[in-house]
VMD Tcl script that draws the C-alpha trace (Angstrom):
set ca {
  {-1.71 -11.45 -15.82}
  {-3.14 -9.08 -18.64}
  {-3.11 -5.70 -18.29}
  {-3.61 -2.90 -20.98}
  {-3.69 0.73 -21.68}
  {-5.23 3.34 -23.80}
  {-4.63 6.57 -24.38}
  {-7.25 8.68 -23.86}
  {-7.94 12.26 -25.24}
  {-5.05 14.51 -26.67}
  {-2.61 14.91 -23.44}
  {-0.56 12.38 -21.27}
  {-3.50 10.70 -19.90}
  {-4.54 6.76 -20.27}
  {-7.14 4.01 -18.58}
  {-5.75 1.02 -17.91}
  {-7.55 -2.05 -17.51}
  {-7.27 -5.69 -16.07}
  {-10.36 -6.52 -18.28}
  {-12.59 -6.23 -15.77}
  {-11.84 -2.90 -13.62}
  {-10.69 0.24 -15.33}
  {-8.26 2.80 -13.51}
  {-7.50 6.14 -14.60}
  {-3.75 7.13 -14.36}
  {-2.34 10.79 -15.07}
  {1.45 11.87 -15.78}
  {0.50 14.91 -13.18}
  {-1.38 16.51 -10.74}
  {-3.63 19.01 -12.70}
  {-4.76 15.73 -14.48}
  {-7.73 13.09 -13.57}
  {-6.11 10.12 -12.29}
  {-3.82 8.42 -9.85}
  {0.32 8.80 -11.14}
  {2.04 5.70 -11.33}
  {4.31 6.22 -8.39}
  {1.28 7.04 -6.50}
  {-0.02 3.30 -7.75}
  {2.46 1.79 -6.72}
  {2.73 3.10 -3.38}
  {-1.24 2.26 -3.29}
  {0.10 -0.88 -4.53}
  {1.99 -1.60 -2.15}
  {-0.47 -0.72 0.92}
  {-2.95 -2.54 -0.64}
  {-1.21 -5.80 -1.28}
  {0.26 -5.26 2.27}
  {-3.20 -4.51 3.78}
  {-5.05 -7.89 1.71}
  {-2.33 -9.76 3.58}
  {-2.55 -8.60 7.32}
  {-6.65 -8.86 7.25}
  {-6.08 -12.37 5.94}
  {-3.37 -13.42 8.84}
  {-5.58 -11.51 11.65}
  {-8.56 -13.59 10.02}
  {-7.28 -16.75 10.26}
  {-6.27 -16.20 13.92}
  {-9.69 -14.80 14.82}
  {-9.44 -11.39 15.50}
  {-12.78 -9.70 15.32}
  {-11.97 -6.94 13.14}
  {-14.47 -4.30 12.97}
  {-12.77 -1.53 10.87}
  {-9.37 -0.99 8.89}
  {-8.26 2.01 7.49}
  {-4.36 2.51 5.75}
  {-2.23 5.31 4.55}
  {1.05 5.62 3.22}
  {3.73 8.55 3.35}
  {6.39 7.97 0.27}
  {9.55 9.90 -0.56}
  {11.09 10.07 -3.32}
  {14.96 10.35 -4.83}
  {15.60 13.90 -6.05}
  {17.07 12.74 -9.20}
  {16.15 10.43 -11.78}
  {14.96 7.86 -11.64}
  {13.10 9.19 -9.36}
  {13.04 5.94 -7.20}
  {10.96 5.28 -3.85}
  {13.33 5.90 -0.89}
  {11.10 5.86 1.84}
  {7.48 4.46 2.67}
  {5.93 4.90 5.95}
  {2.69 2.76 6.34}
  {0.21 3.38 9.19}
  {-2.57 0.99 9.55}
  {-5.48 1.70 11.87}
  {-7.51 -0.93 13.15}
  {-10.84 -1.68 15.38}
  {-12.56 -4.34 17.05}
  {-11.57 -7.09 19.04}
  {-7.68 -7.15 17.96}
  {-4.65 -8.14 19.69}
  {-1.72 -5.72 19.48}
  {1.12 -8.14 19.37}
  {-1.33 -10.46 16.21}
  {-1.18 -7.21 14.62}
  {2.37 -6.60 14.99}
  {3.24 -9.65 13.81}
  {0.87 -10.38 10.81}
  {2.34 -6.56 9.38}
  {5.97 -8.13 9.76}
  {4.62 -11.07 8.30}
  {3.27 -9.38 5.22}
  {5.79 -6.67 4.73}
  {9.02 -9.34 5.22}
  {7.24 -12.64 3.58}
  {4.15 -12.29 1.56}
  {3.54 -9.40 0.03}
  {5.25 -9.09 -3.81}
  {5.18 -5.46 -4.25}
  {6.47 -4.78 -0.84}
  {9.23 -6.95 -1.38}
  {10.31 -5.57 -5.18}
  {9.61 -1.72 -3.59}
  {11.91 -2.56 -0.60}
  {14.79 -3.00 -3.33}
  {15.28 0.96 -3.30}
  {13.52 2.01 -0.56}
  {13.04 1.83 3.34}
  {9.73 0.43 4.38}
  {8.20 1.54 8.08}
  {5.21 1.20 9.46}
  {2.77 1.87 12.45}
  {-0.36 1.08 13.67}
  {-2.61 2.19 16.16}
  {-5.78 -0.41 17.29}
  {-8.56 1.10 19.23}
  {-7.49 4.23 19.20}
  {-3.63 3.81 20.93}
  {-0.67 3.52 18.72}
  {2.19 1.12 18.47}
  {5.55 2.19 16.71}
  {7.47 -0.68 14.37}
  {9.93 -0.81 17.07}
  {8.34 -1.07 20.17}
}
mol new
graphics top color blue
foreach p $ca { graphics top sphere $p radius 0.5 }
foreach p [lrange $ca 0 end-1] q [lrange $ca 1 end] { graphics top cylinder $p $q radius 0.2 }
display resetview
């Protein structure tokens, strides 16, 4: 993996790049750009997302929509660490509650990298809701 960065314009504000996609990332919020703490809780939904469409896929479940969103807290002091991450993933179609349940553990515990270097400082939870009713982590 090659990643770089560039600083762009006069203030704390850089595009970063893979090569091929560029992101925009911003030191605050009356900047342009995603902070890196908010990457890497995207990060960390995202990776965790890729994973649970790919284990619902390969059992075929007839997913028609997905939508994700993460809550994050963060230590007071520095460094100013993830503590807490609360995913909820929302899914339609012809989906299975318990496949669900289990392809989120499966990501979240197993598979997904950032998940698993984030969970280091913080406490990951999640829910999901399919067709419109919601499941809790520990139900």
């Amino acid at each position: 993996m090659n990643l770089s960065l560039e600083r762009t314009g006069d203030g704390i504000h850089f595009r970063g790049t893979n090569g091929s996609y560029d992101v925009s990332i911003a030191s605050s919020d009356d900047q342009d750009g995603i902070s890196p703490m908010e990457m890497a809780a995207l990060s960390t939904l995202g990776c965790s997302s890729i994973d649970i469409l790919m284990i619902l896929e390969k059992q075929q479940q007839d997913i028609e929509s997905f939508h994700a969103e993460v809550d994050a807290e963060r230590a007071d002091e520095p460094p100013r660490v993830f503590t807490d991450l609360h995913m909820h993933y929302d899914l339609r179609g012809d989906v299975a509650p318990d496949k669900v349940r289990r392809a989120i553990d499966l990501s979240l515990e197993t598979y997904c990298s950032v998940s698993n270097m984030v969970n280091k400082t913080a406490t990951i939870t999640y829910a999901f809701t399919v067709n419109g009713e919601r499941y809790e982590q520990d139900d």
